[in-house]
C-alpha positions, 0 to 999 in steps of 0.5 A: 290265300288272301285273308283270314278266317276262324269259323266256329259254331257261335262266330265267325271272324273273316278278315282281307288284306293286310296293314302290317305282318309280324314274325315276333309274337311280341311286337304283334303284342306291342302294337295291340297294347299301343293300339296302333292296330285294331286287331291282329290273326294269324298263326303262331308255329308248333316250336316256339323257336319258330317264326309266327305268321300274324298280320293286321288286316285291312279290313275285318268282319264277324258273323254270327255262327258258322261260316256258311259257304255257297257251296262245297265246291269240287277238289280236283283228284289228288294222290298221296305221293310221300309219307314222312315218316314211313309207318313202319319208320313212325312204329319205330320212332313210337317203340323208342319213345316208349323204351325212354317214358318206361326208363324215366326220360319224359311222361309224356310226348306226343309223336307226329306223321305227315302224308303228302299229297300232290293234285292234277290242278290247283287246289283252293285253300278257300275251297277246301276250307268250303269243304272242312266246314260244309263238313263239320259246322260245329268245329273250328274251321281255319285258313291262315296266309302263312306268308308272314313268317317269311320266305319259306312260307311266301304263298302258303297256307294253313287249312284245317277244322280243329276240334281243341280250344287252346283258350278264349279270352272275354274281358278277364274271362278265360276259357280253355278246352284241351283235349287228350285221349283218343279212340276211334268212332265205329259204324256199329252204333253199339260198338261206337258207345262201348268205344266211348264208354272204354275210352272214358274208363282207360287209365292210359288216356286219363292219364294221358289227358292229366298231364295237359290239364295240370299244365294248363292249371299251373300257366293260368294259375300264375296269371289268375285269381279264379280257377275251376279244373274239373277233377275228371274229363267229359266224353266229346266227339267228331265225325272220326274220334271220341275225345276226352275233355275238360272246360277249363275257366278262370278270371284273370288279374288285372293287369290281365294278358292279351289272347295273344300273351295267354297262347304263347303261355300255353301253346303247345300244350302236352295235348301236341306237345308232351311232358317235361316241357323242354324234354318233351320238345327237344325230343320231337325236335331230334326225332321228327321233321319240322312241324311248321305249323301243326300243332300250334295255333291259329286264331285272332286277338284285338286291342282290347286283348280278347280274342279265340285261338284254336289249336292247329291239328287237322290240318294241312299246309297247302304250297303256293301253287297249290299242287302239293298239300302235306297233312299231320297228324299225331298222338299222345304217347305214354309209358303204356302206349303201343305202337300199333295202335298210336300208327291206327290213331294217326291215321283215323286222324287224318281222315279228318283232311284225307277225306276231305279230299278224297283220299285215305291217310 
């Protein structure tokens, strides 16, 4: 995928080439704080322990509003060729997470599946990047050469429309809108507003959603002057889910952190990550295969240090070839989590990418 692109309901930054790559966030941060480039996108992994994917490109240019693609343009025909894990492997893995949040271990984790999908002819990062945002304007769609964090990764692709803000930084402005909790959208119109009604009344995903807030209230709170945490979420949704959110905005100190510094403050999040922090995450990395890129986060930031970073869910690492895709996707589980209903949660999830292919998760 040559290039870089963020789409989003106000701008849009596409960028080509490429002037330097960097694997470490920090000397991407140093070149910015020295000027010697402009501007830097990329991807930045679920596991900081992880190589980053960040370029300084050649060339950039921002549009206002969404990108607006001539076309969706036609896929070819896919089929899912693997699930990691099983679903009846992801129940099992949610059962015992559940067993260690009852016993006092974590309050919260968030368990992940993917699903692998291989096609009859090369699919196009860009054309299902077309497809995802022909699909949903108003999200954040993203492609991202994941080619800088090195030789596992030469030629390929993040692909995906992320409807969770990690943080947008403006001068010393910051804004985040996290979300967290989750209930499936119903054909019936009736039925849909009662899911979302539920889905704002449920102690679990309040609680759920909390953790993530909280976090997020203690990492700005260090690097802020102002903070503004509303006590209770609002209700947002998308073409697949409810969500639960919260607009989140401070004013930085001064000296104040680049966009690039504030992700790496707060990715990941207890929204794809969970709680304890370390706990959280020692237990995704016994429990699950690698991320890579899900869950953590796609955006840009330039030598003034502001800049937009989305989070990196729906979405899908697409090969170099283009004949092999895999999609993630994940949900937050607490004490009263079950796992029959965290397996559905996942795989309305994916629909988001599935779909967008022709295909069911």
């Amino acid at each position: 995928m040559d290039g870089f692109l963020l789409s989003r309901a106000d701008r849009t930054l596409r960028t080509s080439g490429s002037r330097d790559q960097y694997r470490e966030i920090d000397a991407a941060a140093e070149a910015l704080a020295r000027r010697d480039v402009p501007l830097v996108v990329g991807a930045l992994p679920f596991d900081p322990a992880r190589p980053a994917a960040l370029t300084a490109p050649e060339s950039a240019s921002f549009t206002a509003g969404p990108w607006r693609p001539d076309a969706a343009p036609a896929l070819p025909a896919v089929r899912v060729v693997d699930r990691l894990p099983s679903p009846d492997e992801h129940l099992r893995r949610v059962a015992a997470l559940v067993d260690r949040l009852r016993a006092g271990e974590l309050d919260k984790v968030v368990a992940a599946r993917s699903v692998v999908v291989e096609a009859d002819d090369a699919i196009r990062p860009w054309s299902l990047l077309a497809r995802l945002v022909t699909q949903d304007p108003h999200g954040n769609g993203f492609g991202v050469d994941l080619s800088p964090a090195g030789d596992d990764y030469v030629g390929h692709a993040l692909v995906g429309a992320s409807p969770e803000l990690l943080l947008e930084r403006t001068g010393r402005e910051v804004r985040c809108f996290p979300l967290a909790g989750t209930a499936p959208r119903r054909a019936d119109p009736d039925a849909d507003r009662a899911e979302g009604r539920a889905l704002l009344a449920s102690t679990k995903n309040r609680a759920e959603h909390a953790y993530v807030t909280d976090r997020i209230r203690a990492v700005l709170g260090a690097v802020c002057t102002e903070l503004t945490v509303p006590d209770a979420p609002e209700l947002i949704s998308t073409g697949q889910v409810w969500h639960l959110a919260t607009p989140i905005r401070g004013l930085l100190r001064d000296p104040a952190p680049s966009a690039l510094e504030l992700a790496r403050l707060l990715h990941p999040t207890p929204a794809v990550g969970g709680t304890p922090f370390e706990a959280s995450l020692d237990a995704i990395r016994a429990t699950e295969e690698p991320r890579r890129f899900y869950g953590g986060a796609a955006g840009w930031c330039d030598a003034d240090g502001d800049g937009v970073w989305v989070v990196a869910i729906r979405c899908a690492e697409v090969d170099a070839g283009g004949r092999r895709l895999r999609a993630w996707a994940g949900g937050g589980i607490v004490a009263a989590s079950d796992p029959e209903s965290e397996l559905a949660e996942t795989t309305t999830k994916l629909g988001t990418l599935l779909g967008a292919l022709g295909v069911a998760g």
